[in-house]
C-alpha positions as CSV (number, residue, x, y, z in Angstrom):
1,X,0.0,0.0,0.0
2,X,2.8,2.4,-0.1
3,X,3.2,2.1,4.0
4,X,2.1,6.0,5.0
5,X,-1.1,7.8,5.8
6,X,-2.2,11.0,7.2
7,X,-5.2,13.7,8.0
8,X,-4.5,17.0,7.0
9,X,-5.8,19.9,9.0
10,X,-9.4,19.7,6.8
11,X,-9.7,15.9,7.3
12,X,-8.7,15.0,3.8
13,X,-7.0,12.0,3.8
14,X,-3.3,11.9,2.0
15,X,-2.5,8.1,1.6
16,X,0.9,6.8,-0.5
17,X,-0.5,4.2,-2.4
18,X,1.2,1.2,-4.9
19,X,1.8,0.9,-8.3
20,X,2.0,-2.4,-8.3
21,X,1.6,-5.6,-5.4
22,X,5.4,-5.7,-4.9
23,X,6.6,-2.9,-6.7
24,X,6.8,-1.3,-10.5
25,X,8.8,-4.2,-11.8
26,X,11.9,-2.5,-11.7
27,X,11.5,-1.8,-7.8
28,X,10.5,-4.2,-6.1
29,X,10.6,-4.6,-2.2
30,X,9.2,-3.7,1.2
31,X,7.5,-0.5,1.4
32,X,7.1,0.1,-2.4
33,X,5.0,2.4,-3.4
34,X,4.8,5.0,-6.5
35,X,2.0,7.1,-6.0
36,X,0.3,9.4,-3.3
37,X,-3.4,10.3,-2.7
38,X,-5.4,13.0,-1.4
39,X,-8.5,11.5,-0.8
40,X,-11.8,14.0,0.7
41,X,-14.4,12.8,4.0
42,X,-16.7,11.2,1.2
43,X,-14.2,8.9,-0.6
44,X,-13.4,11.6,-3.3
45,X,-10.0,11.8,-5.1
46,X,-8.9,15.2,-5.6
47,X,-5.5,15.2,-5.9
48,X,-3.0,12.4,-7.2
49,X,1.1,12.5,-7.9
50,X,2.6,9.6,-9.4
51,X,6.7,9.2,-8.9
52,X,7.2,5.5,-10.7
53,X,9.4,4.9,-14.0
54,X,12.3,2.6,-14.3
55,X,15.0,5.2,-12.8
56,X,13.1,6.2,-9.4
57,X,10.2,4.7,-7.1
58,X,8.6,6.1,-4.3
59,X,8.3,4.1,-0.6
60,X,7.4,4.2,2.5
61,X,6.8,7.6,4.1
62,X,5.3,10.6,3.1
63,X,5.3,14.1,5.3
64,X,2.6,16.7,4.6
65,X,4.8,20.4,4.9
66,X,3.5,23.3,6.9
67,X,3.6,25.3,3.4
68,X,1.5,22.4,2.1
69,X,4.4,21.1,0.4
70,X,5.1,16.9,0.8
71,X,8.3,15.4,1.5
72,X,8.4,12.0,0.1
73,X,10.9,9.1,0.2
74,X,12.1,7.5,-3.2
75,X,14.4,4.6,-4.3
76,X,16.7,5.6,-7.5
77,X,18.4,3.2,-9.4
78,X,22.2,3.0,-10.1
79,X,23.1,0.2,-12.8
80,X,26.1,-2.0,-11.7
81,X,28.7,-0.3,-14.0
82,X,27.3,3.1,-11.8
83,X,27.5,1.5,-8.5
84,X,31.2,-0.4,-9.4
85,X,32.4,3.1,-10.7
86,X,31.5,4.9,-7.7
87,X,33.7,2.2,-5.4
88,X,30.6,-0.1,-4.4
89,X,33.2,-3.8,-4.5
90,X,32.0,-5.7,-7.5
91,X,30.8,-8.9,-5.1
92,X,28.3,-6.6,-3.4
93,X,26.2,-5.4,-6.9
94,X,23.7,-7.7,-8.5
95,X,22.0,-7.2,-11.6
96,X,19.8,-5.3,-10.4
97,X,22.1,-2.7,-9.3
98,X,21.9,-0.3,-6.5
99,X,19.1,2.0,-5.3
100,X,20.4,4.9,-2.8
101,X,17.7,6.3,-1.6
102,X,16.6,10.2,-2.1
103,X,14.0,12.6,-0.9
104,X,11.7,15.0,-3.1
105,X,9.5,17.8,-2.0
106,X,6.5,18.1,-4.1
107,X,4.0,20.9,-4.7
108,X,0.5,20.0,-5.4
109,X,-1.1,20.5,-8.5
110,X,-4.6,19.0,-8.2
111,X,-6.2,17.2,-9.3
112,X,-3.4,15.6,-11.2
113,X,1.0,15.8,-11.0
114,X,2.9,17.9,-8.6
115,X,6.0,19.5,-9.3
116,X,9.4,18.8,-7.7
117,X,10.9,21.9,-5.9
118,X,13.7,20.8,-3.6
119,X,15.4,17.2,-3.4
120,X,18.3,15.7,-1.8
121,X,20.1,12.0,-2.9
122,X,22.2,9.8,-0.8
123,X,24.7,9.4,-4.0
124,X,25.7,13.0,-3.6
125,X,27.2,12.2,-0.2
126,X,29.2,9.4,-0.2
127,X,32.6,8.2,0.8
128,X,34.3,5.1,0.6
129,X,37.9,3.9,1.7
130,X,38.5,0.5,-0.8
131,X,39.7,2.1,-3.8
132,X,41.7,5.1,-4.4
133,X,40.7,5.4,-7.9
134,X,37.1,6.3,-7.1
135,X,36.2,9.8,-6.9
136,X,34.2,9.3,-3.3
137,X,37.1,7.7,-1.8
138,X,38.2,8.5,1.1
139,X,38.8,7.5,5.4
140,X,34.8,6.6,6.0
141,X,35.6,7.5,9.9
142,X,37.4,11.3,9.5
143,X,34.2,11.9,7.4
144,X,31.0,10.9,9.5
145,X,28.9,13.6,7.8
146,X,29.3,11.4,4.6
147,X,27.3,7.7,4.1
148,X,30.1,4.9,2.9
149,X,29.4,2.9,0.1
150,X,31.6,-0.6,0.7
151,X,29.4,-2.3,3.2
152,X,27.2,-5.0,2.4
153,X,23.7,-4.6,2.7
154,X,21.1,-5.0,6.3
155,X,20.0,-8.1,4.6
156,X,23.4,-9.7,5.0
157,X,22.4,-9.8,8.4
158,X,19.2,-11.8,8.6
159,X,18.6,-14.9,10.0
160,X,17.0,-17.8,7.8
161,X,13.9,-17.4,9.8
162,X,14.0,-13.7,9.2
163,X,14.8,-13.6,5.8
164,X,11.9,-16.4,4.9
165,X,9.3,-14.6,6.7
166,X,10.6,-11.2,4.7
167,X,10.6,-13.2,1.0
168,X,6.6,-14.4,2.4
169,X,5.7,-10.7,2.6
170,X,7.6,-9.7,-0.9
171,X,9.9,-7.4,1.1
172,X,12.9,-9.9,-0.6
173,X,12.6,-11.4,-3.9
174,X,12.1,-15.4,-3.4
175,X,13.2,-18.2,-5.7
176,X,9.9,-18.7,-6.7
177,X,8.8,-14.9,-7.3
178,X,11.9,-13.9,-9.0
179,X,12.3,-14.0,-12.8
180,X,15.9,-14.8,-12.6
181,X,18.3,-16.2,-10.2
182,X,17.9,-14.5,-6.5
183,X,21.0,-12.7,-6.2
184,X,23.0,-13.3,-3.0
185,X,21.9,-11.9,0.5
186,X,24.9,-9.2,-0.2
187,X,23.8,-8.2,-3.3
188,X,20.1,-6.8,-2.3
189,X,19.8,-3.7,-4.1
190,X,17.8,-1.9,-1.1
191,X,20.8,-0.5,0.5
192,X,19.4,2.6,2.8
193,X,15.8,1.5,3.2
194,X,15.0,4.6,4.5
195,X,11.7,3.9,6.0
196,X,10.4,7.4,8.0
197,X,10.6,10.8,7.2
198,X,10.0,13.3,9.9
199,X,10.1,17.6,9.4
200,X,11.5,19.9,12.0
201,X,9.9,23.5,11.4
202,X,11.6,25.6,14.1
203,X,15.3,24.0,12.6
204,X,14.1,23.6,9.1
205,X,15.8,20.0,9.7
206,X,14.5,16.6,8.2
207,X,15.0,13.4,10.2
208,X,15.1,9.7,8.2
209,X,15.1,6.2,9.6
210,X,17.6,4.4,7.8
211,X,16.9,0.5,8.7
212,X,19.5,-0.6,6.4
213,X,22.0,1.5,9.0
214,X,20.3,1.4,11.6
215,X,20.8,4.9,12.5
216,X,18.9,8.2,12.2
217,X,20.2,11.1,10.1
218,X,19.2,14.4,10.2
219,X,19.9,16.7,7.2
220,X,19.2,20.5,6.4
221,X,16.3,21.2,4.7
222,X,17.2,25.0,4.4
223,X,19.4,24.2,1.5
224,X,18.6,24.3,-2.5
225,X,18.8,21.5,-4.2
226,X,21.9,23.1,-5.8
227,X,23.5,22.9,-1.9
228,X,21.5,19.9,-1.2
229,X,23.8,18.0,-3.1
230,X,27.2,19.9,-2.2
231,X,28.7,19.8,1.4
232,X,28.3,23.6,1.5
233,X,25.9,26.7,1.8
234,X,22.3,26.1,3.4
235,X,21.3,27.2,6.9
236,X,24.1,25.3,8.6
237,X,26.2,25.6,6.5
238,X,26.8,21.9,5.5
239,X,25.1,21.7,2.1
240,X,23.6,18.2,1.7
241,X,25.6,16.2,3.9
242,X,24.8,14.9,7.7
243,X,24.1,16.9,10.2
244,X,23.6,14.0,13.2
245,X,24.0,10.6,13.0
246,X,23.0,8.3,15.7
247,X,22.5,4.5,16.5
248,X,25.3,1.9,14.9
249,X,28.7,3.8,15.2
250,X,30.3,1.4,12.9
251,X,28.3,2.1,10.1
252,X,30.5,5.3,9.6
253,X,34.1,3.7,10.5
254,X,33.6,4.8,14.6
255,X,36.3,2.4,16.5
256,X,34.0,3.3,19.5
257,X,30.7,3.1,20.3
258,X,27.9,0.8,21.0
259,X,25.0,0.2,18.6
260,X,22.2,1.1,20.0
261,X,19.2,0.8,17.0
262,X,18.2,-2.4,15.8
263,X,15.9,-2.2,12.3
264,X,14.3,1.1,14.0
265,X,11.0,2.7,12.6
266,X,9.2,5.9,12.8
267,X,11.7,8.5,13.7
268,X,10.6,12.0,14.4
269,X,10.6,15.1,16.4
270,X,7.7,15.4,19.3
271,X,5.6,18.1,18.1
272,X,5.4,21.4,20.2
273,X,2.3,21.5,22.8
274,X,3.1,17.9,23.7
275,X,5.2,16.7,26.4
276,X,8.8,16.1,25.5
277,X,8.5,18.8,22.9
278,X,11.2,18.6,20.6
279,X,12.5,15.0,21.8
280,X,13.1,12.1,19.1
281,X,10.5,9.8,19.3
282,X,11.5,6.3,17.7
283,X,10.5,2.7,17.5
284,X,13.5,0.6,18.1
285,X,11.9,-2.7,16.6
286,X,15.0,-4.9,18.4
287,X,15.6,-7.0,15.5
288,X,19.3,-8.3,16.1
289,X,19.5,-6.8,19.5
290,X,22.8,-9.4,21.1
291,X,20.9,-9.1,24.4
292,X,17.7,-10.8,23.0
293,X,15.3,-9.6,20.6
294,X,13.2,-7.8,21.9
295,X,11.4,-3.7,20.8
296,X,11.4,-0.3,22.8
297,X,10.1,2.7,22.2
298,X,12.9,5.3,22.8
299,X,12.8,9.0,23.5
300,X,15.7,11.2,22.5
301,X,17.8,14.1,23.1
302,X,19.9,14.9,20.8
303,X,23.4,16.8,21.8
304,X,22.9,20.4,20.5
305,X,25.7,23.6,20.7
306,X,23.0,25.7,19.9
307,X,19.8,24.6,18.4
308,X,20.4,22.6,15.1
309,X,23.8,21.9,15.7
310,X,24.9,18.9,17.0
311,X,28.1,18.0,19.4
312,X,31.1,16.1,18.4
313,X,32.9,13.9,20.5
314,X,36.6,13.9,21.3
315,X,37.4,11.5,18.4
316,X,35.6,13.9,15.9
317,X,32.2,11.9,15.3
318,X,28.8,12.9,16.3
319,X,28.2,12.7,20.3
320,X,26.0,10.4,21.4
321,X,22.3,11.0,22.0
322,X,20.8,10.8,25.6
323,X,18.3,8.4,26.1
324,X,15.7,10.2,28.2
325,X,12.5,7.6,28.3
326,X,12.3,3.7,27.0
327,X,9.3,1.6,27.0
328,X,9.7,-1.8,27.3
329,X,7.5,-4.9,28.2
330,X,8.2,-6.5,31.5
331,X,9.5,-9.7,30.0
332,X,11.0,-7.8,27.2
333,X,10.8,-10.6,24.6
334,X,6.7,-10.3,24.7
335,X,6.9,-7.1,22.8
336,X,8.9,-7.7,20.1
337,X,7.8,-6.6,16.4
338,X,10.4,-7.5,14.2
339,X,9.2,-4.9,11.1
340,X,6.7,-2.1,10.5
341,X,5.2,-0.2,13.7
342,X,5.5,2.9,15.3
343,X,4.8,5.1,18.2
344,X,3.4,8.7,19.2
345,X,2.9,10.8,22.2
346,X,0.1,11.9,23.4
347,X,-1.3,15.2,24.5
348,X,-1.7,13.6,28.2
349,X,1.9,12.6,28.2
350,X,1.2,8.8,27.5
351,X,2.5,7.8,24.4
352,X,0.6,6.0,21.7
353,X,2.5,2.7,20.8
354,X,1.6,0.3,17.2
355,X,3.1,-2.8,17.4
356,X,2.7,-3.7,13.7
357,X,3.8,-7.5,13.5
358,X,1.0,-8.4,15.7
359,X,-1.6,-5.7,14.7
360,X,-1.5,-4.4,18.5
361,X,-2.1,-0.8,19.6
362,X,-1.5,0.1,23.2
363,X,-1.5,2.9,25.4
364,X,1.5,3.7,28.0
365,X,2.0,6.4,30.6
366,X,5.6,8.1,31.7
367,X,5.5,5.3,34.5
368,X,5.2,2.2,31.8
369,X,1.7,1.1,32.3
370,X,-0.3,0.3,29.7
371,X,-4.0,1.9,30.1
372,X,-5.2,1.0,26.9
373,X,-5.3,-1.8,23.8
374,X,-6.8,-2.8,20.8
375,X,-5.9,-5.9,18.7
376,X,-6.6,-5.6,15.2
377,X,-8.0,-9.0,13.7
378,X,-8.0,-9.8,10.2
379,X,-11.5,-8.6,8.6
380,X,-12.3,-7.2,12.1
381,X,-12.3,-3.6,10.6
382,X,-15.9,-2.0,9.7
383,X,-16.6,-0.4,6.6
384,X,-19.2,1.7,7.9
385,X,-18.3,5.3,6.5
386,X,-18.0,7.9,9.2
387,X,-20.6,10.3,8.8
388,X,-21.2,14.0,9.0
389,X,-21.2,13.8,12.9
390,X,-17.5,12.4,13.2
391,X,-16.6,14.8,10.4
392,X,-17.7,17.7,12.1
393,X,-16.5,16.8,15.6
394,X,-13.1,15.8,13.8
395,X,-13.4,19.5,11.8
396,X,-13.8,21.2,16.0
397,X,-10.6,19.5,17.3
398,X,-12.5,16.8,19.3
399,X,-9.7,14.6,18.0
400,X,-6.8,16.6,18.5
C-alpha cells in the first residue's frame, strides 16, 4: 500500500499508495510504493502524484509540509557499472544494481501531478575507503557527515527465519517470485531502506530512519537542491551532507561506540504542545539486539551547541544521543515486532504505541503502564463510512 497515511488539518486523507503488489517491476521490495493520494471525508479523489518509472520509485513515508508542500521518500536506481564506478566492490552489486535512496518535495497541483521543488540523494554524499581510484574515496571514519558505500547490505544480516518470513511478505525477492536467479543476500539492491521521514519546522531540519544503518540522520532542509547536493551553503552551513547521525557507530568507520538501534522505525521530532517537545521519538523494533530480541520505544535528546547543531565527541564523530524515556515490556521478549510499527505521544503525556507484527495498539504512561489496547484482527475492521457527525467533531478538534 505504499506504508504512509495521514489527516490534513481539513480531514482530507493523503494516503501513499502502490503501483504495483510488490513494486513497478523495476522496484520491487518492502515499502514500495509510487503514487500518493489525497483522498476527501466522502471517498473523493482530488489530488494524485505519481513518482514511478524505471529510474526512481517512491516508498514508505510521506510528510505533509507546513507550506502544504510533501516530502516523500524514493528509491533511485544505479546500474552495476554506476555503483562499481563509484567504489561499491564488484561482489556486493547484483544485476539489479543499486538504489540509494533520495528525498523529493513536491508541490501540489490537483487534481493531477505535482512538481518537484527541492530534493536531496544519498549518492551525492558518499565516501568510501577500498579504492583510491574512485572519486568518493576517502577514510569513512574522518568523514562521519558522509554515508560509505563498501558495506554489504542490512539483509546480510538476517537470520533464515527472518529472511523467509521477509521473501513471504515480498519485502525480498524469493526463488519462486523472482524472474531470474535470487541474487545473493549481499547483493540486495535496497541499501538505505530509508523507511520514515519526519520535518522539523523551528530547525528547518528533516530526520530519516535508515533501517539498512540502523541509524537516524538528520539533514538541512534549508538548503537548494543546488547545496543539497554539495557539502556547503544552506542554513548550517553543511550543504547536503549529515548533520547527526546516531545509533550503529560502525556504520561510519567509529572504533568506539555501541549500537544502539536495531531495524528502527518511525523517527521523528515530538511536536510542540506535547510533552517532550522537541525530543526524538523512535520505534527501536529490536531486531538483532545481542541481548535478546526484543522492541522499545525510545525518547531522544539529541546533543545540540546551539539549536540545530549537534556536538562532536573527542574522536571527531557525532556525540551520542541521551536516552531520556524507554518503554519496554516487562518480560522484554513479549513485545517484540520485528518490522513495520511505530509510536506517538500523546497530548496527556502517555504515548501511543503500534506494534505492527501483531496488529496491537497500546496505550503507555511516563511510568510504563499500559491503560489502553486494541488488537486488530483480520476482517475485524468496519466499513461503515463515518458520517457527518464524526466529520464535524473531527473539523472542532475533538480529535486533537
Amino acid at each position: 500500500p505504499g506504508q504512509a497515511a495521514l489527516l490534513k488539518p481539513d480531514g482530507h486523507l493523503l494516503r501513499a499508495g502502490s503501483v504495483g503488489p510488490m513494486g513497478n517491476g523495476t522496484f520491487m521490495g518492502g515499502g514500495a510504493g509510487g503514487l500518493v493520494e489525497e483522498l476527501d471525508w466522502d471517498g473523493n479523489r482530488v489530488w494524485r502524484f505519481d513518482h514511478s518509472s524505471t529510474r526512481h520509485l517512491s516508498h514508505h513515508d510521506i510528510e505533509l509540509l507546513p507550506n502544504g508542500n510533501l516530502l516523500m521518500i524514493a528509491w533511485e536506481r544505479k546500474t552495476r557499472d554506476e555503483a562499481i564506478a563509484a567504489g561499491r566492490h564488484p561482489e556486493l552489486v547484483g544485476e539489479q544494481g543499486l538504489w540509494p535512496d533520495s528525498l523529493i518535495e513536491v508541490r501540489p497541483t490537483p487534481p493531477e501531478g505535482g512538481e518537484i521543488v527541492w530534493e536531496w540523494h544519498v549518492w551525492d554524499h558518499l565516501v568510501q575507503d577500498r579504492d583510491p581510484a574512485r572519486p568518493p574515496y576517502g577514510d569513512n571514519a574522518a568523514h562521519p557527515s558522509r554515508i560509505n558505500l563498501p558495506p554489504p547490505g542490512w539483509v546480510d544480516a538476517l537470520t533464515d527465519d527472518q529472511r523467509e518470513q521477509l521473501e513471504a511478505l515480498g519485502y525480498l525477492p524469493g526463488e519462486e517470485k523472482a524472474s531470474e536467479p535470487v541474487d545473493r543476500r549481499h547483493q540486495h539492491p535496497d541499501w538505505n531502506h530509508i523507511n520514515s521521514v519526519a520535518y522539523n519546522p523551528a530547525l528547518d531540519q528533516i530526520a530519516v530512519s535508515v533501517l539498512g544503518f540502523n541509524e537516524v540522520w538528520i539533514i538541512d532542509h534549508g538548503t537548494t537542491t543546488e547545496e543539497a547536493a554539495g557539502r556547503t551553503g544552506g542554513r548550517y552551513g553543511k550543504g547536503g551532507d549529515l548533520l547527526y547521525r546516531w545509533g550503529h557507530p560502525a556504520a561510519h568507520g567509529a572504533r568506539e561506540g555501541t549500537q544502539t538501534l536495531f531495524a528502527q522505525h518511525d523517527a521523528h521530532w515530538i511536536p510542540d504542545g506535547r510533552p517532550g517537545a522537541g525530543h526524538l521519538l523512535l520505534f527501536n523494533n529490536g531486531r538483532g539486539r545481542p541481548e535478546g530480541e526484543y522492541s522499545s520505544v525510545d525518547e531522544l535528546v539529541l546533543p545540540q551547541t546551539e539549536p540545530g547543531v549537534y556536538a562532536r565527541d573527542e574522536t571527531g564523530g557525532f556525540a551520542p544521543a541521551d536516552r531520556v524515556w524507554t518503554s519496554v515490556a516487562p518480560e522484554p521478549a513479549s513485545f517484540y515486532s520485528p518490522m513495520i510499527s511505530g509510536a506517538q505521544r500523546l497530548p496527556s503525556g502517555n504515548t501511543l504505541i503500534c506494534s505492527g507484527s501483531q496488529g496491537r495498539l497500546f496505550e503507555v504512561t511516563p511510568d510504563g503502564e499500559t491503560v489502553w489496547e486494541h488488537v486488530l484482527s483480520q476482517g475485524a475492521a468496519s466499513s461503515r463510512p463515518p458520517g457527518p457527525d464524526m466529520r464535524a467533531r473531527f473539523l472542532e478538534g475533538a480529535f486533537d
